[in-house]
DOLO-6030 format. One record per residue (C-alpha): chain; x, y, z; residue in one letter. Coordinates in steps of 0.05 Angstrom, whole numbers, plus 5000, padded with zeros to 4 digits. Example, Ala and Ser with C-alpha at 12.3 -4.5 7.8 and 13.67 -1.06 7.14 Angstrom:
LOKOL, kette, east, north, up, rest
LOKOL, A, 5246, 4910, 5156, a
LOKOL, A, 5273, 4979, 5143, s
END
This chain:
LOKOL, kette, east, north, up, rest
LOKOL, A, 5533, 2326, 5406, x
LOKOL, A, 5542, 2393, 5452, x
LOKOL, A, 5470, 2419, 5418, x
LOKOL, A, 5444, 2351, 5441, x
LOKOL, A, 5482, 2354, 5514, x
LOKOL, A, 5451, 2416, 5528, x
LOKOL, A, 5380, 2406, 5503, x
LOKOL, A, 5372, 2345, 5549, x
LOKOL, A, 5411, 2390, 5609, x
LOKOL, A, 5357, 2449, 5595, x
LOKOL, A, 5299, 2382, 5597, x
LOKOL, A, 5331, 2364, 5668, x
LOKOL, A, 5332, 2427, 5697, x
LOKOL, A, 5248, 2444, 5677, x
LOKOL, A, 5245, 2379, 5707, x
LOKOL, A, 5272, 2388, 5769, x
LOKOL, A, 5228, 2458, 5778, x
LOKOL, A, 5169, 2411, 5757, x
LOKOL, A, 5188, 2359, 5813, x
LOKOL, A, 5195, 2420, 5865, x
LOKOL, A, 5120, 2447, 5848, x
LOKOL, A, 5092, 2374, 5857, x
LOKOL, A, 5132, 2366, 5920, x
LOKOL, A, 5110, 2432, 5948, x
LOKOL, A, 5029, 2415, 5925, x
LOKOL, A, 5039, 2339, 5968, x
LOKOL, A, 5059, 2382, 6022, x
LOKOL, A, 4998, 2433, 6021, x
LOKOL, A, 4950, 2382, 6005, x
LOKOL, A, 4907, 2367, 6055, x
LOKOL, A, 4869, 2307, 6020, x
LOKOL, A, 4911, 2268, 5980, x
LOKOL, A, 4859, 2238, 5937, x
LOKOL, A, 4823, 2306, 5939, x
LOKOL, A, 4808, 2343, 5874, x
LOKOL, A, 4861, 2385, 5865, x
LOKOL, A, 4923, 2327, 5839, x
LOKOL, A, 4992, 2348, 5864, x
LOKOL, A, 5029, 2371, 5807, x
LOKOL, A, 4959, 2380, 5757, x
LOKOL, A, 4963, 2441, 5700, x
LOKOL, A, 4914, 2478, 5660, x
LOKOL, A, 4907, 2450, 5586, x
LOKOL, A, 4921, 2383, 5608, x
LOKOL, A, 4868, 2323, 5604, x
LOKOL, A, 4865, 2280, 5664, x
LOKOL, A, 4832, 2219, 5682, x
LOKOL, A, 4762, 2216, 5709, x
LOKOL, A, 4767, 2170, 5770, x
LOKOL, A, 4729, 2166, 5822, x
LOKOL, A, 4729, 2212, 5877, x
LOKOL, A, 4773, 2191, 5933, x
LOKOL, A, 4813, 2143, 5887, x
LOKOL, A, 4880, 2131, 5920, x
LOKOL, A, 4927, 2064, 5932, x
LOKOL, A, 4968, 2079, 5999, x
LOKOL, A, 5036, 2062, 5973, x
LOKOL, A, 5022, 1993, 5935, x
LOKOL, A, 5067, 1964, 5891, x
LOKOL, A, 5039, 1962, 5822, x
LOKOL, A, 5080, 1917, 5782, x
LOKOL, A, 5087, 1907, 5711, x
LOKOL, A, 5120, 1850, 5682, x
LOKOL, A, 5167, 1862, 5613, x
LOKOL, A, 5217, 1825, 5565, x
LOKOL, A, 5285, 1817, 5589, x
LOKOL, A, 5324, 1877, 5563, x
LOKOL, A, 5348, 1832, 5510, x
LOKOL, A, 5294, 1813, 5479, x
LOKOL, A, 5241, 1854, 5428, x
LOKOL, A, 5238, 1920, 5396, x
LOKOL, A, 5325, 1912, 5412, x
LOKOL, A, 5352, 1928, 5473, x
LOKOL, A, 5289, 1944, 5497, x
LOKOL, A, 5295, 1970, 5575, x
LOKOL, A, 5232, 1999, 5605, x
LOKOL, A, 5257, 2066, 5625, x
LOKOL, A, 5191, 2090, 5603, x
LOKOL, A, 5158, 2050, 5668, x
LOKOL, A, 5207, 2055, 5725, x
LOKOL, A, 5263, 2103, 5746, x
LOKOL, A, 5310, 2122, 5809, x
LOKOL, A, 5310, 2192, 5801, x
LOKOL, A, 5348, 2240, 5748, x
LOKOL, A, 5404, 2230, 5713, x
LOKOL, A, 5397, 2276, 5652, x
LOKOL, A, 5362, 2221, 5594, x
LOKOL, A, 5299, 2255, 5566, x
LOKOL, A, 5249, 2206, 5585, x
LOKOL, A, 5283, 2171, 5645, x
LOKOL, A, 5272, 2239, 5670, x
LOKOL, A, 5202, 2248, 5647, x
LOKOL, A, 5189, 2183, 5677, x
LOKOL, A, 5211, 2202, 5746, x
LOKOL, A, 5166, 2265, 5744, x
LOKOL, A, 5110, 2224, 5720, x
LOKOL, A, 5116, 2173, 5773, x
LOKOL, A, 5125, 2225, 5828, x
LOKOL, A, 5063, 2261, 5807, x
LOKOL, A, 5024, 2191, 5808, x
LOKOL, A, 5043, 2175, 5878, x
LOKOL, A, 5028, 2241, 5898, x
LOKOL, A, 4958, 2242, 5867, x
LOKOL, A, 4935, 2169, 5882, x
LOKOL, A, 4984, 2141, 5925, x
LOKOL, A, 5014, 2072, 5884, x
LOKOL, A, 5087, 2060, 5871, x
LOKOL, A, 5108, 2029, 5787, x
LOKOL, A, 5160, 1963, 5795, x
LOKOL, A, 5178, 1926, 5737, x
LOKOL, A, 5206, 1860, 5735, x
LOKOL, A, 5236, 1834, 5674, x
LOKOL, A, 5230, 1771, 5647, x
LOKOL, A, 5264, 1718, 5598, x
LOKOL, A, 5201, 1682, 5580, x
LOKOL, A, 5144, 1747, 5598, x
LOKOL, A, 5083, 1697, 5568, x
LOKOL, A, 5110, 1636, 5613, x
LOKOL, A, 5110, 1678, 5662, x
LOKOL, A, 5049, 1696, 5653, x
LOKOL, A, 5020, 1632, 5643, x
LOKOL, A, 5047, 1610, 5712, x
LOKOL, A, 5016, 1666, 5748, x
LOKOL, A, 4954, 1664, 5721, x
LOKOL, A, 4951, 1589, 5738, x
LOKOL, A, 4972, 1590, 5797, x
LOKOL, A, 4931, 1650, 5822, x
LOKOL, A, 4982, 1690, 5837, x
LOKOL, A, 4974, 1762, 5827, x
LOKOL, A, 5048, 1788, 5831, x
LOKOL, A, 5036, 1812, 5750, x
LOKOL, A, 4986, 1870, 5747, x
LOKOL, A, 4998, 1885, 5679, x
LOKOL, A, 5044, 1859, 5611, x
LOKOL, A, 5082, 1911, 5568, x
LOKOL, A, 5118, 1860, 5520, x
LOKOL, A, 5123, 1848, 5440, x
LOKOL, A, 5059, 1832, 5417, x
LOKOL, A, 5077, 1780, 5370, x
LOKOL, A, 5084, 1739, 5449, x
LOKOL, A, 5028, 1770, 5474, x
LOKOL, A, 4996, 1729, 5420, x
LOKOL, A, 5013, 1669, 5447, x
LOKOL, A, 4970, 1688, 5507, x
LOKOL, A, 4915, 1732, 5475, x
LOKOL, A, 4862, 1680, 5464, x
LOKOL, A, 4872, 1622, 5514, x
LOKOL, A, 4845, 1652, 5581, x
LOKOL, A, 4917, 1686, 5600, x
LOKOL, A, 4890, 1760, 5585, x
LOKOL, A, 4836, 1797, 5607, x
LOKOL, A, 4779, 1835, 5573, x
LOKOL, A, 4810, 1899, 5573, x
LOKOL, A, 4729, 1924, 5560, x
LOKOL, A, 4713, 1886, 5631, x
LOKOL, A, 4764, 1928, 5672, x
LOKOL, A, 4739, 1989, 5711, x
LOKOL, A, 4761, 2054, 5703, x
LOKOL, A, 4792, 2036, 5643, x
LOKOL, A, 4765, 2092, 5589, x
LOKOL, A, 4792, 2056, 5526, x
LOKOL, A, 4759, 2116, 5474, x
LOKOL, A, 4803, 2159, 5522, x
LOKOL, A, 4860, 2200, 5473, x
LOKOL, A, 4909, 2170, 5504, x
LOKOL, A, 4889, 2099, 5482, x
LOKOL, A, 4913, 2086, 5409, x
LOKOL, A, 4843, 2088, 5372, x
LOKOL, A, 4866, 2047, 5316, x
LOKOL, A, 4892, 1989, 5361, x
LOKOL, A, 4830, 1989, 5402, x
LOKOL, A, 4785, 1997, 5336, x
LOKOL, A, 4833, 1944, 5301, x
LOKOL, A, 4845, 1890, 5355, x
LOKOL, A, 4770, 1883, 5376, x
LOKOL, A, 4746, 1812, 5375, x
LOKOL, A, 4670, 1791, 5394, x
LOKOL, A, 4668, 1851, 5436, x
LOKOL, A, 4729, 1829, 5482, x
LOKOL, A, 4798, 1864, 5468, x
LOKOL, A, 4863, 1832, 5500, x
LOKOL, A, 4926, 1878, 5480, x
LOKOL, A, 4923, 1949, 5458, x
LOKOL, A, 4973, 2014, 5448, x
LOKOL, A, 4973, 2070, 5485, x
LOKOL, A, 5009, 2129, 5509, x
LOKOL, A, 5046, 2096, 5571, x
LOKOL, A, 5079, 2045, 5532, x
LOKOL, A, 5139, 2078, 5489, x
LOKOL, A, 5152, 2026, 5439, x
LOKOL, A, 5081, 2024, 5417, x
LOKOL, A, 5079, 2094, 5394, x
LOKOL, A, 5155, 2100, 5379, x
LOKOL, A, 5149, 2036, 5340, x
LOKOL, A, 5111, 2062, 5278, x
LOKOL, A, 5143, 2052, 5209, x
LOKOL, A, 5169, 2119, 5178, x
LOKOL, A, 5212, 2142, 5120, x
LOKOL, A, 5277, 2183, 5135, x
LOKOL, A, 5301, 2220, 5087, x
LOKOL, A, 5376, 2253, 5080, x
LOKOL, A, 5372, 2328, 5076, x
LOKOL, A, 5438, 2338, 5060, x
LOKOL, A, 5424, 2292, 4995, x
LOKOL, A, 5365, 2328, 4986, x
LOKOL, A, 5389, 2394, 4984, x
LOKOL, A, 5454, 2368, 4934, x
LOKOL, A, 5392, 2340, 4888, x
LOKOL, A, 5352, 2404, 4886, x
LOKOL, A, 5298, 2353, 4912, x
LOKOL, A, 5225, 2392, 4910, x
LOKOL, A, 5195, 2407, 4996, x
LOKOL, A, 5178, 2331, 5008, x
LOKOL, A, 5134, 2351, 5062, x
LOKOL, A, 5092, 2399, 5022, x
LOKOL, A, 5085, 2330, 4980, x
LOKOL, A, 5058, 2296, 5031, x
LOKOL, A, 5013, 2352, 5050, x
LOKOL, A, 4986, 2360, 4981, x
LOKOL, A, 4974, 2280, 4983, x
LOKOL, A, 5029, 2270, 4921, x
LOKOL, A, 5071, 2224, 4964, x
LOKOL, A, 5063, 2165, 4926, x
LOKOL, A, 5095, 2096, 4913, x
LOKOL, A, 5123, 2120, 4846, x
LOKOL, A, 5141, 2186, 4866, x
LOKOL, A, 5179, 2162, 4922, x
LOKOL, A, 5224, 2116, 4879, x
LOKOL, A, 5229, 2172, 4832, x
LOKOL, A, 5271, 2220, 4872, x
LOKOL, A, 5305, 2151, 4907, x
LOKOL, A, 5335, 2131, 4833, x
LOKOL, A, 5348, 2211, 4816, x
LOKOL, A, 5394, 2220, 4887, x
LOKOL, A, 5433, 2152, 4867, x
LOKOL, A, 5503, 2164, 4846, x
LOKOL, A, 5562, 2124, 4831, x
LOKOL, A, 5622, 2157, 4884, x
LOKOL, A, 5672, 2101, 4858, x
LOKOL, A, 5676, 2128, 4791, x
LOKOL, A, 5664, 2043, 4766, x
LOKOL, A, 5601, 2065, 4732, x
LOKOL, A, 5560, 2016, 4775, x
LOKOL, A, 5515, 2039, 4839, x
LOKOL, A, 5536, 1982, 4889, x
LOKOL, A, 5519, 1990, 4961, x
LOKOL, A, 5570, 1954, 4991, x
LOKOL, A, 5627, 1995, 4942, x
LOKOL, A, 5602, 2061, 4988, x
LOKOL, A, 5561, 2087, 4931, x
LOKOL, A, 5509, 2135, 4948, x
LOKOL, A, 5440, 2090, 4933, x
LOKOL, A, 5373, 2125, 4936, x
LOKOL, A, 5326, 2070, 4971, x
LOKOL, A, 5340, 2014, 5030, x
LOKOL, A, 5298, 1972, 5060, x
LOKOL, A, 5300, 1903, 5099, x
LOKOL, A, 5260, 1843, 5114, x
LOKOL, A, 5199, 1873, 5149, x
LOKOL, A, 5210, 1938, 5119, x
LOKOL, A, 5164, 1903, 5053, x
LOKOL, A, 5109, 1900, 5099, x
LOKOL, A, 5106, 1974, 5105, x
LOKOL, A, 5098, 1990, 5038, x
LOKOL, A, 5033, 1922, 5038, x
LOKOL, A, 5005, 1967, 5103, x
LOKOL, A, 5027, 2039, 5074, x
LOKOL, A, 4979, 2014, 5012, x
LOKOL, A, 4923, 2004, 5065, x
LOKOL, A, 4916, 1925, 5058, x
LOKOL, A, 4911, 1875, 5121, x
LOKOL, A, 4921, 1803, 5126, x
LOKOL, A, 4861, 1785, 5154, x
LOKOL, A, 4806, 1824, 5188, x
LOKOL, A, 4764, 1823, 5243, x
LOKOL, A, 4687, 1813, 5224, x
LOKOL, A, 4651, 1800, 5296, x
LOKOL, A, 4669, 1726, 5320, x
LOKOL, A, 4697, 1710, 5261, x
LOKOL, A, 4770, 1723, 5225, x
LOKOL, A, 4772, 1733, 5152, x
LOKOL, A, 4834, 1733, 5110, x
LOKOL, A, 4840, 1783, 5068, x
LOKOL, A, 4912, 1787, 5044, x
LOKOL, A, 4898, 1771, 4977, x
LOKOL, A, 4873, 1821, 4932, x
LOKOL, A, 4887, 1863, 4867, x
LOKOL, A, 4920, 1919, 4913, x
LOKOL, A, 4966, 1867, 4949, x
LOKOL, A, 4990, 1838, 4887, x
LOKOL, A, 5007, 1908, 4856, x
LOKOL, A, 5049, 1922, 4917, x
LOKOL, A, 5086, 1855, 4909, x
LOKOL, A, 5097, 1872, 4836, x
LOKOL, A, 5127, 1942, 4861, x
LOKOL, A, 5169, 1909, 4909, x
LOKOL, A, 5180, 1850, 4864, x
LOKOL, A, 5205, 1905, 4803, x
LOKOL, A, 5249, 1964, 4849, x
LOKOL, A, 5286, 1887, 4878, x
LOKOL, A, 5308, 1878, 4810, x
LOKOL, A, 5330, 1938, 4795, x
LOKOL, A, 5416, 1957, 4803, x
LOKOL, A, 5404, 2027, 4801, x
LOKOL, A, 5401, 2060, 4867, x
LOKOL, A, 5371, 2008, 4904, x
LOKOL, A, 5389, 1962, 4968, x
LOKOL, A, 5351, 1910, 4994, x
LOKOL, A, 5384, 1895, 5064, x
LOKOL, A, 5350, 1823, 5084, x
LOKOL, A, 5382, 1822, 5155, x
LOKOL, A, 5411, 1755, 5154, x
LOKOL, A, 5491, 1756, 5152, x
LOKOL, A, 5537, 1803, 5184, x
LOKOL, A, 5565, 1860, 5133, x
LOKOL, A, 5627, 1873, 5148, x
LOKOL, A, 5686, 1877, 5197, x
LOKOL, A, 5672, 1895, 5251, x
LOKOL, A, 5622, 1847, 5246, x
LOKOL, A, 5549, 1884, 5240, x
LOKOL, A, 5486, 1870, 5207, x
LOKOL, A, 5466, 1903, 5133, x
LOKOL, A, 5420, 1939, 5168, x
LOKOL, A, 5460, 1977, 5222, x
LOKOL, A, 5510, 1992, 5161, x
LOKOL, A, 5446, 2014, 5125, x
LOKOL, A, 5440, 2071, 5177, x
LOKOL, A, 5511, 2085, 5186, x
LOKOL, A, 5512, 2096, 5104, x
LOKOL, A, 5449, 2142, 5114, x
LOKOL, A, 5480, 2176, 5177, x
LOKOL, A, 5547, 2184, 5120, x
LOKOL, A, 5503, 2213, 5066, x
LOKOL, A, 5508, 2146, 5029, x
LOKOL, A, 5429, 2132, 5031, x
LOKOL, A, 5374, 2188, 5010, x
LOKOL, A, 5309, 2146, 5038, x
LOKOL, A, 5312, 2086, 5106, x
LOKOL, A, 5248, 2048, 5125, x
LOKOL, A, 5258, 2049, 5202, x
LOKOL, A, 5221, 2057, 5259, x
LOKOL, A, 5200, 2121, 5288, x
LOKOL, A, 5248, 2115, 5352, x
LOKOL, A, 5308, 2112, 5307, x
LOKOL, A, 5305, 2175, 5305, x
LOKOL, A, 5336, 2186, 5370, x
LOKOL, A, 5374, 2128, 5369, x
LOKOL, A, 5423, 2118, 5322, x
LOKOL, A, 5402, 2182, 5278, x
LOKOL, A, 5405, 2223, 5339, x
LOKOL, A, 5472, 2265, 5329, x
LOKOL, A, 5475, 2262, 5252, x
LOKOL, A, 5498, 2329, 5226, x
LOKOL, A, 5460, 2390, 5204, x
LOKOL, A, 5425, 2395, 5162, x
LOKOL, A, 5404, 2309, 5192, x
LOKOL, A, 5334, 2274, 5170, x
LOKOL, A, 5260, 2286, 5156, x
LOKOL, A, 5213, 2241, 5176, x
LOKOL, A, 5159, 2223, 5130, x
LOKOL, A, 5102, 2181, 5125, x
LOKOL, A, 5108, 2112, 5082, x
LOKOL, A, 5080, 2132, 5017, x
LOKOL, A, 5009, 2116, 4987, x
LOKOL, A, 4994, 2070, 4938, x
LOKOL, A, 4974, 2121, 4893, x
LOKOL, A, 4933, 2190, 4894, x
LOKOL, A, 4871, 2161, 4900, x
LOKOL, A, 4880, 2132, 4961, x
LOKOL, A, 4852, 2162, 5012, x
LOKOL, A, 4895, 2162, 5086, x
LOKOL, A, 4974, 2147, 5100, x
LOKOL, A, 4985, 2087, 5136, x
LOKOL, A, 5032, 2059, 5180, x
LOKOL, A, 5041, 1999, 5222, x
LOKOL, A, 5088, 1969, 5282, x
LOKOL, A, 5133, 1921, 5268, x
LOKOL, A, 5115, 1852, 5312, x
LOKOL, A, 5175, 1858, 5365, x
LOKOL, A, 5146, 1929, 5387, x
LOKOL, A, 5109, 1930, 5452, x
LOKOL, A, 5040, 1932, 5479, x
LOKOL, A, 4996, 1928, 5535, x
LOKOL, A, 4963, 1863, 5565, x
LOKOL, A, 4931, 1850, 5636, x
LOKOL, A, 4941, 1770, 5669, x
LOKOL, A, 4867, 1736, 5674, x
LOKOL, A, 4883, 1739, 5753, x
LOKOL, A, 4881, 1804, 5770, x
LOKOL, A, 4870, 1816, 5858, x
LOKOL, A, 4827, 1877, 5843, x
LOKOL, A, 4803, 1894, 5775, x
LOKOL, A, 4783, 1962, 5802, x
LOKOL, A, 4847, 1978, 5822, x
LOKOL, A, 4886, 1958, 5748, x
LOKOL, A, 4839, 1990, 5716, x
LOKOL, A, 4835, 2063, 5752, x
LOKOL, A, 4926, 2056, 5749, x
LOKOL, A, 4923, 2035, 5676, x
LOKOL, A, 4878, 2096, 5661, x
LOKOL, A, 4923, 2146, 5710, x
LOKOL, A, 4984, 2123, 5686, x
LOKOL, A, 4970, 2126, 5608, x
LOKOL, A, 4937, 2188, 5618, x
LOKOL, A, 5002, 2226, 5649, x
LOKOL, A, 5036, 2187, 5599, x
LOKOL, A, 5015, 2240, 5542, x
LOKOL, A, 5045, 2301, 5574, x
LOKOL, A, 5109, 2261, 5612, x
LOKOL, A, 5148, 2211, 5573, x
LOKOL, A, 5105, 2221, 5509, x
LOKOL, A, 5128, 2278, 5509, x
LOKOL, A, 5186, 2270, 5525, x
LOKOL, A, 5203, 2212, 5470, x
LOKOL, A, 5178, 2262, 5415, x
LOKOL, A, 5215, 2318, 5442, x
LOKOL, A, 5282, 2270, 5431, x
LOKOL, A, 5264, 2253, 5365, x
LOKOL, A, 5243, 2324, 5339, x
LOKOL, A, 5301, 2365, 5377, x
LOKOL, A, 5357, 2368, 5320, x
LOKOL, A, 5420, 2410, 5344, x
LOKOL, A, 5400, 2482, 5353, x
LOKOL, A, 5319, 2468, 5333, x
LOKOL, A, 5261, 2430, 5342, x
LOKOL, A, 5225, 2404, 5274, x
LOKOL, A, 5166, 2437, 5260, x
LOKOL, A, 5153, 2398, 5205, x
LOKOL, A, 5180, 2327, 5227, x
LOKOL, A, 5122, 2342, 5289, x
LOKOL, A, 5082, 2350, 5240, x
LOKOL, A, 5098, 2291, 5203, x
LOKOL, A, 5093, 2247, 5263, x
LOKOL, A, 5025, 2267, 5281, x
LOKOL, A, 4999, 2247, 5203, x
LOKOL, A, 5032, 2176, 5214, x
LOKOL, A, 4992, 2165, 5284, x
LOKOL, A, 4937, 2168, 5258, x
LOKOL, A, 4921, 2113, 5214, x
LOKOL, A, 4966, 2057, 5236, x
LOKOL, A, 4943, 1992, 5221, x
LOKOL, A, 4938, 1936, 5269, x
LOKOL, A, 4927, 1861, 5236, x
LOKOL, A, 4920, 1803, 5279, x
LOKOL, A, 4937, 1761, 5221, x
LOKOL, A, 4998, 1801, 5230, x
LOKOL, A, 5004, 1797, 5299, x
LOKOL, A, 4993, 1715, 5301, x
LOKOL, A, 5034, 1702, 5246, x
LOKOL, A, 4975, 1648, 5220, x
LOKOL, A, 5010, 1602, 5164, x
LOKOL, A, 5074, 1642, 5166, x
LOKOL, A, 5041, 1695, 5139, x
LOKOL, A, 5089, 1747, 5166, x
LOKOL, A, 5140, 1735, 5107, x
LOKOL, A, 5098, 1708, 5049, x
LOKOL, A, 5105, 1775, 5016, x
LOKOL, A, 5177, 1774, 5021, x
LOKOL, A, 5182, 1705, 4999, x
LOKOL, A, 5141, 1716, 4935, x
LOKOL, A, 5185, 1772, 4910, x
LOKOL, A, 5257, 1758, 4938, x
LOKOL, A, 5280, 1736, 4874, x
LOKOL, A, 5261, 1802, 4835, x
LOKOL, A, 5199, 1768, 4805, x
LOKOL, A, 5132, 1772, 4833, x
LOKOL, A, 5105, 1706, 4858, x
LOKOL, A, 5050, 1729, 4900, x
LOKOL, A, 4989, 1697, 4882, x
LOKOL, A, 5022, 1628, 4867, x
LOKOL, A, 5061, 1640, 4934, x
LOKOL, A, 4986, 1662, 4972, x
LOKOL, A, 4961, 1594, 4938, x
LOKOL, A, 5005, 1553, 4959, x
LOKOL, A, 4993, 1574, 5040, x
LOKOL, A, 4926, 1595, 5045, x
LOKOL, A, 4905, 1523, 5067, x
LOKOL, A, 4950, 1532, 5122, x
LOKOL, A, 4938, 1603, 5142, x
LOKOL, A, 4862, 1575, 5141, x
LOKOL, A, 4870, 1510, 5188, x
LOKOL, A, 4923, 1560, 5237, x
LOKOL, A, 4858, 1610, 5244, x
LOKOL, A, 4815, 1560, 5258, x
LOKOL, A, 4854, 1530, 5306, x
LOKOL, A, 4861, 1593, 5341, x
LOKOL, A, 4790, 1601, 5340, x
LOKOL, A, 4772, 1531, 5375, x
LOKOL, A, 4825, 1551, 5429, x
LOKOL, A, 4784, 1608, 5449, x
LOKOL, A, 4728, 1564, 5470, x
LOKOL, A, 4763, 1499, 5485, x
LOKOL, A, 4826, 1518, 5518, x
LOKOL, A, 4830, 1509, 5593, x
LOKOL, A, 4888, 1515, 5644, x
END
């Protein structure tokens, strides 16, 4: 905890001398939307606006979740703060905003929200432009995305979407008849932080003799098999009852929950349905899909060093879900591999003890295949502009500003959490986490949850035996008439 204490005291402090040089730069500056930004650095790429682009001291306003609500207790300290008080990125977000007013002149509010895509709905309605922008899970943005609530994201200017600091694969991914509605990007924390990772337990792995893990995923040998391989070898019965039971505090080698199978059906490289122009084709079922859901269906059958947390009870007293427990076991160096999210990492993994986790990619299928892939779960966040927007000009030059300081502020600053264990930061976990960003997959069958798609996988192999195809039959029909109705809404729907 000290190593930890003083790391984020060292962050404040660079901070503050960061917060001084933009303060002295808004003081010297003559023209404030000149072309020397308050607070700009060499090596860093900013955003091409337009000369003389500055917003004297308006109020852009986002609107978000309630804290409550999505990705868990999501709070948007990654959009709005009051000044320091020592947290990584509330810090980073300070500095960021600071340098934003003094550069272009516009303020960042938030206001959060119970019901975000009711909100929404009534603004855009209405005409009122208090909302400039969305961050909230995008499995609610959906409910928004194609009936006139959202705008073209390609129709707003200044907005750069091949910039770096847009996520590619969202933009790529998410694409519909030339008109894209939500995407990720570097300004919104959860959509980055929200990628699907493996941690493993170092201090199992080093007990196990377990080979460098992340020279196997350099060398492209981090595979399906391989992965339950050393999971089954770092199992081991602590009770001395010759049986590997979770819940006993034996030491299992593999965990995952509910949407955790998911990862493995997007770390294979598959997609429920995919975009083709104006049109939406499922494509869940195929020969890969149904190998994974024989994998999954198999390793859920299996008593020897795997646990298959389905989130739906609490565990234990004090009451807590089987997969909090699942972390607490893996923080205990009871679990060797947890399918989590990449912010877990400096969450509830954030003062485990030396030697802590590695972060690794979710395997491939096999050798042959050719990328690691990732994914974001559906309560992660993402960006989304109302339909009624006062000036388009004007959202689309702050999107672009803020996103673009985003990369070297709170980006930064959210990695730097994750990757700073005790008395080091990770080379390799940094390494890691750049491999995983760049091929996530983004599925609007996913997304849209057509059919109750979102758990047919689970469904078909819950038992242990793999019911895929006769579980894909059974709901294609409706995954069919649920795209199609989406589809007529995008030309019939009116408001």
């Amino acid at each position: 905890m000290k190593s930890k204490t003083f790391a984020r005291i060292l962050t404040l402090l660079l901070a503050v001398l960061m917060l001084f040089s933009v303060v002295a730069c808004k003081k010297t500056e003559k023209d404030p939307s000149g072309n020397n930004p308050a607070g700009e650095k060499e090596g860093i790429v900013y955003p091409d606006l337009p000369e003389g682009t500055y917003y004297d001291n308006y109020n852009f306003t986002f609107v978000s979740s309630s804290p409550n609500w999505g990705g868990g207790a999501y709070i948007p300290r990654d959009l709005m703060s009051e000044g320091y008080d020592g947290d990584t990125i509330n810090d980073a977000t300070y500095e960021r905003n600071e340098m934003l007013k003094a550069k272009y002149g516009f303020n960042i509010l938030n206001i959060s929200s119970n019901n975000c895509a009711e909100a929404v709905k009534k603004a855009v309605r209405n005409g009122d432009g208090t909302y400039d922008a969305i961050v909230e899970a995008s499995m609610n943005l959906s409910a928004l995305m194609f009936d006139n609530y959202l705008y073209n994201l390609y129709d707003l200017p200044n907005m750069d979407l091949t910039k770096s600091w847009w996520d590619q694969s969202s933009v790529d991914g998410l694409t519909f008849n030339n008109a894209l509605y939500i995407v990720a990007g570097d300004m919104v924390l959860m959509s980055y932080c929200g990628s699907a990772v493996i941690y493993y337990n170092k201090t199992i792995a080093a007990e196990n003799d377990v080979e460098d893990l992340y020279q196997l995923v350099r060398d492209g040998d981090w595979t399906f098999d391989k992965y339950l391989e050393i999971g089954i070898a770092c199992s081991k019965d602590l009770t001395g009852d010759q049986v590997i039971n979770f819940a006993d505090g034996d030491r299992v080698g593999i965990t995952f929950g509910q949407k955790n199978h998911m990862a493995y059906f997007y770390g294979a490289g598959q997609s429920m349905a995919t975009i083709n122009g104006d049109k939406v084709e499922i494509t869940f079922n195929t020969d890969r899909a149904n190998q994974v859901a024989q994998w999954l269906a198999d390793i859920r059958a299996r008593t020897d060093g795997i646990y298959a947390c389905d989130d739906i009870v609490p565990y234990a007293e004090p009451a807590i879900h089987s997969f909090h427990q699942v972390r607490l076991n893996f923080i205990n160096n009871k679990v060797m591999f947890i399918t989590q999210t990449l912010n877990t990492a400096s969450g509830d993994l954030a003062d485990m003890e030396d030697p802590g986790f590695g972060i690794l990619p979710i395997p491939k299928f096999d050798k042959n295949q050719d990328y690691y892939y990732s994914f974001i779960p559906y309560d992660m966040h993402m960006l989304a502009v109302p339909n009624y927007v006062e000036d388009p000009a004007r959202t689309g030059a702050i999107l672009e500003a803020i996103c673009a300081y985003s990369t070297f502020t709170t980006k930064k600053a959210a990695y730097d959490d994750i990757l700073m264990t005790r008395e080091s930061r990770s080379e390799e976990n940094e390494e890691m986490i750049n491999l995983i960003q760049q091929h996530r997959i983004f599925d609007l069958g996913y997304i849209f949850n057509w059919g109750s798609c979102r758990t047919l996988l689970l469904d078909s192999v819950q038992s242990g035996t793999n019911k895929f195809q006769s579980t894909y039959a059974s709901n294609v029909d409706k995954i069919q008439s649920a795209i199609e109705k989406t589809m007529e809404n995008i030309s019939s729907q009116q408001f």
